[in-house]
N, C-alpha and C positions, 0 to 999 in steps of 0.2 A: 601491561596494557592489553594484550589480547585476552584477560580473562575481562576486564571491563568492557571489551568489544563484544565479547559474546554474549555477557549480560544485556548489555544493550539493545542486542538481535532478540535477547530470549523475551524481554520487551515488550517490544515492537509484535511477535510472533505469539505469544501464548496468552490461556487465559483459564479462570478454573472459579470451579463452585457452583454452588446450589442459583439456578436461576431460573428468573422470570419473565414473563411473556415478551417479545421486539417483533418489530414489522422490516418487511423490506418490500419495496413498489418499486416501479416502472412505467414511468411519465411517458403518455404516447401508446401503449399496447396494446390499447382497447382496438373487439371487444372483450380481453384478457382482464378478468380482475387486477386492478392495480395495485395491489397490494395485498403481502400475503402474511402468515406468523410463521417467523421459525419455530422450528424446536428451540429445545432448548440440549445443550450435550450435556455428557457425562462430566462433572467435577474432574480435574486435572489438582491432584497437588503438589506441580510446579510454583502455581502462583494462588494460594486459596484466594477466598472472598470474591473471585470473580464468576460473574452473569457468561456464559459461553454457548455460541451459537454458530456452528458448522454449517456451510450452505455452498450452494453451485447455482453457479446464475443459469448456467444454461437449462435445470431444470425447470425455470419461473420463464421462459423465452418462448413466442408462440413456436410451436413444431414444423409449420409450414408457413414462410420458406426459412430452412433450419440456419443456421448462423454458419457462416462463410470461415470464421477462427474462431478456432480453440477456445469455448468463454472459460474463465478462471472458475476456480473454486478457493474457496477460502473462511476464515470465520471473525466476529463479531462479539469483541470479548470489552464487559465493562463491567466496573466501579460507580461508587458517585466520585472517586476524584481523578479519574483515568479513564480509557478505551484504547481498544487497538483494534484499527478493521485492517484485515492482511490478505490476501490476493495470490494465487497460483495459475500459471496459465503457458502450457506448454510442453507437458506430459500427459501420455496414455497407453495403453497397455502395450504396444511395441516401443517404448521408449520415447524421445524426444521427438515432438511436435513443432513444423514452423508456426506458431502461435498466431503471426501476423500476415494472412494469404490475402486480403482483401481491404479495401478503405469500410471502414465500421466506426457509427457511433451508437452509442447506448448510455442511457442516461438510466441511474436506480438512485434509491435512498435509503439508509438502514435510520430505522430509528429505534431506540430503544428506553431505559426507564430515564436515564440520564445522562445520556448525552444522544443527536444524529447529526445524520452525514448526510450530506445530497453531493452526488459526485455525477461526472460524465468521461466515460471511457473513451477514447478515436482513438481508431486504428486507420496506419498511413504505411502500405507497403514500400518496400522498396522494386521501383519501376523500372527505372532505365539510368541512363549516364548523366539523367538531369533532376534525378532521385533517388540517388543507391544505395538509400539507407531506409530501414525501417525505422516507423516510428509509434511512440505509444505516447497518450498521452491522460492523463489523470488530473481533474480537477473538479473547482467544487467547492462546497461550504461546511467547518465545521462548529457546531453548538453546542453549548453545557447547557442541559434543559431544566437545573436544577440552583440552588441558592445552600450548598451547603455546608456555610459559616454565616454567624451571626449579624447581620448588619445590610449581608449582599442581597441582591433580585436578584429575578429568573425572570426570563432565561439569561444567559450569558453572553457575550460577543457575538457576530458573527465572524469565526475567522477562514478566509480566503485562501484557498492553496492551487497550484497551477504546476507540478510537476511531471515532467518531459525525459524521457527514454528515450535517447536516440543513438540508434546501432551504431552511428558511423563517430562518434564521439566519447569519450572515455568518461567526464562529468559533465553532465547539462545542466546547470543553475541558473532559476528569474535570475530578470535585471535588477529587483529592488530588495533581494535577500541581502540582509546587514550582517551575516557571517562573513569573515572574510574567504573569498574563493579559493587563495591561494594556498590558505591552509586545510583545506577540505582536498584539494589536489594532491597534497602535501601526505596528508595523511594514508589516501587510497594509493599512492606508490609506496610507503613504507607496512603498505598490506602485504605486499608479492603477490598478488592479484594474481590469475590468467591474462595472457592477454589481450583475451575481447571480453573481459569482464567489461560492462557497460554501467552507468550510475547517471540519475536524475533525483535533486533533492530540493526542496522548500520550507520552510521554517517560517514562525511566526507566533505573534501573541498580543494579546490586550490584555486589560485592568479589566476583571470580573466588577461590575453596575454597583458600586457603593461598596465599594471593599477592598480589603486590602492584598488579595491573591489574584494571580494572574492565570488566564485560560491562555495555553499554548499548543500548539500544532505543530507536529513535524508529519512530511508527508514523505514519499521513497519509492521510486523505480529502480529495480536493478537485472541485470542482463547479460546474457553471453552470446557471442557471435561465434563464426565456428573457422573463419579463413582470418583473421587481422590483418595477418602478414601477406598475403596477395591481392595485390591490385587486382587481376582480374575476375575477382569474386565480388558479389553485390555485400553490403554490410548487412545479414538479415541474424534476426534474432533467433537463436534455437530455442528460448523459453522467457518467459519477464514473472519478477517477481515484485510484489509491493504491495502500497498501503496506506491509509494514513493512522497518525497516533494522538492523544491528547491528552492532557494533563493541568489539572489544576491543584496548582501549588503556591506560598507566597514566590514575590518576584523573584528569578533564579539573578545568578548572573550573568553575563554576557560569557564567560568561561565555562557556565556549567549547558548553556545554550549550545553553545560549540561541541562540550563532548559528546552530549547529547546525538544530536547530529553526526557528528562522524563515527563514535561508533558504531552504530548499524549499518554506515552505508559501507563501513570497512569492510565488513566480514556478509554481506547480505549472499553476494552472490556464492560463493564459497561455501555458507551454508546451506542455499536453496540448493546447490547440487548436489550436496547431501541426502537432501528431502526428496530430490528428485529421484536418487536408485530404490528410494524406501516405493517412492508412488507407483515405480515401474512394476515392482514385486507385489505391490496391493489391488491392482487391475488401473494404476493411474488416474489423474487427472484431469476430466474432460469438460 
């Protein structure tokens, strides 16, 4: 089971090959061009055939007045029948960052040959006795911009994701996710987690327009606290990790939705803090 966990993460997290040109904007920044092109990265052959593109939000952010938290950095890996946008945010070159110092929202979009995302980031600190937990939260729309089997349109769905981090809770899952909760709980204690490992997860899917495959979504916050065990410390986050994912495939089943799903949320934080001593050693993540 943990090597299928890890696969999972590897996922969600990586992407490789030869690619072509994607945009990423921010709604509102003007007068900052709204939209910029990444690069494109070096081929990774973890996962060939994929489009990869490495980026830091806070270098697209105006400089004055500079961002209050930690923006992520992270990259933007696609297919025509897959994506993975993945997120870092809470390391830099003295080690771990409290990520979330301030209330912050920021709205971007990546788009790329086929498939984009429009997401908006809030950051919600943790305040007082009547708010002692931080909060992150991720949401937003994703789209297959392409038709790539016989019979379907483009673009594809729009599917909806609303995924929530919050410190003072071990999983946060929407009301209308048709996974069962209890097995997703089920699963992250038979991880042996830390125990301010933190987890926010969302799922979802539609019938790709006149065809017979489905566009599916899984989205993922994940997170450590640094006191669990004492009350009299606020629930604040030492770093968050996340993203969302998508994939078009015929219809899975409700079994393979599920592993889906909980694999990465098993092992996310565990291996972000992995990732994390590598970023300390590289001048970090800011």
């Amino acid at each position: 089971m943990s090597r299928v966990i890890l696969l999972g993460l590897a996922w969600l997290l990586l992407g490789a090959g030869p690619a072509a040109a994607t945009t990423i904007g921010f709604p509102g920044t003007a007068p900052v061009p709204p939209t910029f092109t990444l690069p494109a990265g070096p081929p990774d052959s973890n996962l060939p055939g994929y489009n990869l593109y490495p980026f830091a939000l806070g270098q697209f952010i105006p400089p004055l007045p500079p961002s209050p938290n930690p923006l992520p950095s992270g990259l933007f890996a696609e297919t025509p029948l897959q994506f993975n946008l993945a997120m870092l945010a809470g390391f830099g070159p003295s080690g771990r960052i409290d990520p979330v110092v301030a209330a912050q929202t920021l709205m971007f979009f990546v788009a790329g040959d086929f498939w984009s995302v429009n997401a908006q980031l809030t950051y919600a600190p943790a305040t007082s006795i009547f708010s002692p937990s931080d909060v992150v939260t991720l949401q937003g729309e994703v789209r297959h911009q392409i038709a790539p089997h016989a019979g379907e349109t483009a673009p594809g769905p729009t599917l909806p994701f609303n995924v929530v981090l919050n410190a003072g809770s071990v999983l946060t899952l929407p009301p209308n996710l048709t996974v069962p909760g209890d097995a997703l709980r089920q699963t992250i204690r038979d991880a042996n987690l830390p125990a301010g490992a933190r987890f926010g997860i969302d799922l979802g899917s539609a019938l790709h327009p006149v065809g017979s495959h489905e566009d599916v979504m899984f989205a993922i916050l994940a997170g450590q606290i640094a006191s669990p065990n004492n009350p009299f410390v606020g629930n604040e986050l030492e770093f968050w990790v996340g993203g969302v994912a998508g994939l078009h495939s015929p219809t899975p089943e409700p079994a393979t939705l599920l592993l889906w799903a909980t694999t990465a949320a098993g092992v996310a934080c565990r291996a972000w803090r992995r990732r994390g001593r590598a970023s300390d050693d590289s001048g970090g993540l800011r």
